[in-house]
N, C-alpha and C positions, 0 to 999 in steps of 0.2 A: 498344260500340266499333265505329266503322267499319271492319271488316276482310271484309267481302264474305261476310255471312249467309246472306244472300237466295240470294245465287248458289253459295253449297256447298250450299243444302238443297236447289235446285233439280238440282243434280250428282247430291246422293245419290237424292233420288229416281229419276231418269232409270237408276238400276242397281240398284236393288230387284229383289228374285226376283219371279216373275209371282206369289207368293203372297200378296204385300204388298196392299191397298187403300187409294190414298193421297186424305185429304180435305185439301185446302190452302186454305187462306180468308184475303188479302193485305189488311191493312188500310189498307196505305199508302195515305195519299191521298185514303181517306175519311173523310166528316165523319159524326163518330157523337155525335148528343147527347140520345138520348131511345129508347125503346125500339124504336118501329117502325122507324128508323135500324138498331139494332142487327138486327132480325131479318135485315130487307132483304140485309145484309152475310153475316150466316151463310148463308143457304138460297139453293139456285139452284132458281130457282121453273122445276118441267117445266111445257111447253107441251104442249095438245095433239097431237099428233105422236107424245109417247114418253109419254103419261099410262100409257096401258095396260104398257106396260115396268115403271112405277116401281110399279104393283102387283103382277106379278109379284114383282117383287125384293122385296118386303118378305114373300113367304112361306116362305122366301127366295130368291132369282135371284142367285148375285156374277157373271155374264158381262153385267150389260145396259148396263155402265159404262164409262166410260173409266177408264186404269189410275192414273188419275190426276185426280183431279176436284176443282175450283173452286166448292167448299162442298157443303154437306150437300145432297143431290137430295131433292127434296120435292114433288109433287101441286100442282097449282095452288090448289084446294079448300082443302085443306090447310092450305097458307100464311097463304090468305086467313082459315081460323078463328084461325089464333096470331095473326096481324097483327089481327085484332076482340078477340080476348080480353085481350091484353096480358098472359099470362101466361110469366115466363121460365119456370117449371117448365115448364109444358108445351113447350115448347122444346128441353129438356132431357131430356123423356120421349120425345120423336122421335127426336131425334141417337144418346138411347140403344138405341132397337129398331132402326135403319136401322145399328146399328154390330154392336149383337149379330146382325142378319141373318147382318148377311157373317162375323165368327166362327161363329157353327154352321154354314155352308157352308166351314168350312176357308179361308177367308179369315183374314190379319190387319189387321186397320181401322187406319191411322196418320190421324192425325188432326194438322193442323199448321196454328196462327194466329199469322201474323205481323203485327208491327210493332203486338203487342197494347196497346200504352202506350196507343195510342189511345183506351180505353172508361177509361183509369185512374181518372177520376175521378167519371164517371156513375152515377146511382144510379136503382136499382127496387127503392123498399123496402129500401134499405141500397145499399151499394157493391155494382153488379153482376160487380165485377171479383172480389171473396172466394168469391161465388156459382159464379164460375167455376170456381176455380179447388178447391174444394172438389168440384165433379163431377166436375173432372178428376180428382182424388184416387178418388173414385167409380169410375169406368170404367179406373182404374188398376192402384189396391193393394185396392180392393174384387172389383170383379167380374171385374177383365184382359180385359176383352174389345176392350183398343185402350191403342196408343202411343200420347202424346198429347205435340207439341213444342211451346211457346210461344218465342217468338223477339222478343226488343226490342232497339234500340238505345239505347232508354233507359236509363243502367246506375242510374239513381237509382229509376226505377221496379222495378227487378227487385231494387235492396238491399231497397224499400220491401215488395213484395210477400212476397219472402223470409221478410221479418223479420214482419210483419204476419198474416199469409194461415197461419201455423202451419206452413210447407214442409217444414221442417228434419228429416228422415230420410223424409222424404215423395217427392221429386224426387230429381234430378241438375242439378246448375248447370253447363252446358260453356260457357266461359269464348272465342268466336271469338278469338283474338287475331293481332297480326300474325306475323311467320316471325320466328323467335328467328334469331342469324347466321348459323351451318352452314346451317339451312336455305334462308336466303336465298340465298348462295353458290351451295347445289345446284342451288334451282331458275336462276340464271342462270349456272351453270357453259355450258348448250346456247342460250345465246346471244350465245357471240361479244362477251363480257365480259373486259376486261384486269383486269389486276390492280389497277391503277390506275382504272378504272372501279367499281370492286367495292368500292374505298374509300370516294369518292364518295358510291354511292349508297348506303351504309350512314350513310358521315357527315351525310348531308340528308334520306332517306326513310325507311334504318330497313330495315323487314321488311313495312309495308305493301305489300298485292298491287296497288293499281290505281297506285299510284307505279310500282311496279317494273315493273309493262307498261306505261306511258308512257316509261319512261327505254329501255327495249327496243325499241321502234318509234320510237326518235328518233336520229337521225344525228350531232348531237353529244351525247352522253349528259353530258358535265361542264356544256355550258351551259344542258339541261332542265333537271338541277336545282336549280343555282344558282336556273333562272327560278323553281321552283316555291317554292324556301324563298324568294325574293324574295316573289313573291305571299302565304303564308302569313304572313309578317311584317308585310306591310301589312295584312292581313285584320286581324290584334290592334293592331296600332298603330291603326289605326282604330276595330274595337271597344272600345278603352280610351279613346281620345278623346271619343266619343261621349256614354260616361259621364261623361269628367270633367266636359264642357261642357254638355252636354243633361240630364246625369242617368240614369237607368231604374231600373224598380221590376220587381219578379215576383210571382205571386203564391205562397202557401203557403199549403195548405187554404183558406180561406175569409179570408185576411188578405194583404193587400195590403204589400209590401215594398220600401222603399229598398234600391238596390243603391248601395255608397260607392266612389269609383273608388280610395281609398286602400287600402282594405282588399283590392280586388281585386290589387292591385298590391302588396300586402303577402303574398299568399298564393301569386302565380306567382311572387317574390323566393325561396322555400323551393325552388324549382328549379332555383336556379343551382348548387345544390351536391348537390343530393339529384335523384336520379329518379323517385324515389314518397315520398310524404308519409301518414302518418295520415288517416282524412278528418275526425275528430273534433279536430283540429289546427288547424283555420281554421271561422272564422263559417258558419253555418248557409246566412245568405244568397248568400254569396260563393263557397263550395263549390256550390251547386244555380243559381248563375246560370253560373258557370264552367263546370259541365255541361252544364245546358240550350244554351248556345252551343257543344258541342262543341268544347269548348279540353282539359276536362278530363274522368276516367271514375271512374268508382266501382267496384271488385271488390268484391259485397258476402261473398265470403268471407273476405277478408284486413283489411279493411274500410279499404282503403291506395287513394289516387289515384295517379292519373298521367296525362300528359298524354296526347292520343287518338294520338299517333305521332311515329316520333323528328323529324321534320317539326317539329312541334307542339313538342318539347320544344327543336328548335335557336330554335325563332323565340321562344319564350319566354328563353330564357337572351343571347338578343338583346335584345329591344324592355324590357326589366325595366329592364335598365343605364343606358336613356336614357328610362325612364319616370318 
């Protein structure tokens, strides 16, 4: 769900005790399709300048770092043998000694990769995403020697994972979602919010954050949001167009799929009276096209959709009626 991930993890980290050592590696945005891709993204290759540091540190040193650091630090050498070998274990045997370092120097190693959907589907010798997520278990409920966060917006990737990947008494699923009422309320109780504004924005945005700081740095707040669920309705009235007149496919696994603009509009029709639906309630493809475009989400604990914000769910319970 879009509810501002990236930007709590970045909050919390910023307030960790100085005992914390935080590994943060943002996938957004890169293209990963093959292993040397994947290494690339993990590791920040040290330059000469700090090689000698980053041997220190591995006997152990936890001061040669920042408190905070943008993947696992690694030797240039180093690198350079994982990136010729092409071996993830060995990848895996690094991350583990450069984590256990800083645990036996009384450090705790948090370890956090976001916007993981990215490698979802890449394979080394099977899906390297199981591999993953299996050391993560490893360096977890095995040895503790590190937090370990994954963070997607994918919510079909993370049912997928879940349910696939064996997680289930393994992990914790924190579910970002938007501000339930009271709390929306509070947080703009210290902004100079009427009563009548308070309606408003609950009636069109909901409890989403990046809504509710737009409606708050806007001078008319009733005609932001009017504008915004204007815009959000056209986004879908258009998205559903598209399909009716052009078509589109997705794919699943390794199969290629018709998306039917009936069925799609037969499945955002179950919101005119419901706010979450089953997700095993609608076609297979219509439910993962509907997500992929960010209209719709998956909780894969409850295993119930709903639209990605009350935004989303006014423009839905609009554009259905004249679709």
């Amino acid at each position: 769900m879009n509810s501002g991930k990236t930007a709590l993890v970045n909050h919390l980290i910023d307030r960790l005790p100085d005992d914390y050592k935080v590994f943060y590696i943002n996938l957004r945005g890169r293209f990963i399709s093959n292993y040397d891709d994947f290494i690339k993204v993990l590791f920040d290759v040290e330059r000469e300048a700090r090689y000698e540091r980053i041997k220190k540190f591995l006997k152990p040193v936890a001061a040669v770092l920042p408190e905070s650091y943008n993947g696992i630090p690694i030797p240039k050498d180093t690198f350079l043998k994982l990136f010729k070998e092409k071996e993830v274990e060995d990848a895996f045997v690094y991350i583990e000694t450069v984590l256990r370092a800083f645990y036996e120097s009384g450090r705790s190693p948090v370890l956090i990769i976001d916007e993981l959907q990215v490698i979802g589907d890449m394979k080394i010798d099977g899906h390297l995403i199981y591999k993953l997520f299996n050391f993560f278990v490893r360096l977890t409920k095995e040895l503790h020697l590190a937090h370990v966060f994954v963070i997607s917006s994918d919510s079909l990737f993370i049912e997928r994972v879940y349910s696939e990947a064996m997680l289930k008494g393994r992990c914790r699923y924190l579910l970002v979602d938007d501000f339930d009422y009271d709390t929306t309320a509070a947080f703009l109780k210290g902004h100079d919010i009427t009563c009548e504004d308070m309606q408003v924005t609950w009636e069109y945005c909901g409890g989403k954050p990046v809504c509710l700081v737009e409606l708050i740095n806007s001078r008319n707040r009733e005609e932001k949001a009017k504008e915004m669920f204007t815009f959000g309705t056209g986004e879908l009235e258009t998205r559903l167009k598209l399909v009716k007149e052009l078509g589109d496919e997705i794919m699943i696994g390794s199969k290629r799929c018709d998306v039917h603009y009936e069925k799609l509009v037969s499945t955002l029709k179950m919101f005119v009276s419901r706010e979450e639906i089953g997700m095993n309630e609608v076609d297979e493809v219509s439910k993962r096209y509907l997500v992929k475009e960010n209209i719709l989400f998956v909780d894969p604990l409850t295993a119930m959709m709903k639209p990605q914000s009350q935004l989303d769910l006014s423009a839905i319970r609009k554009v259905v009626g004249i679709a």
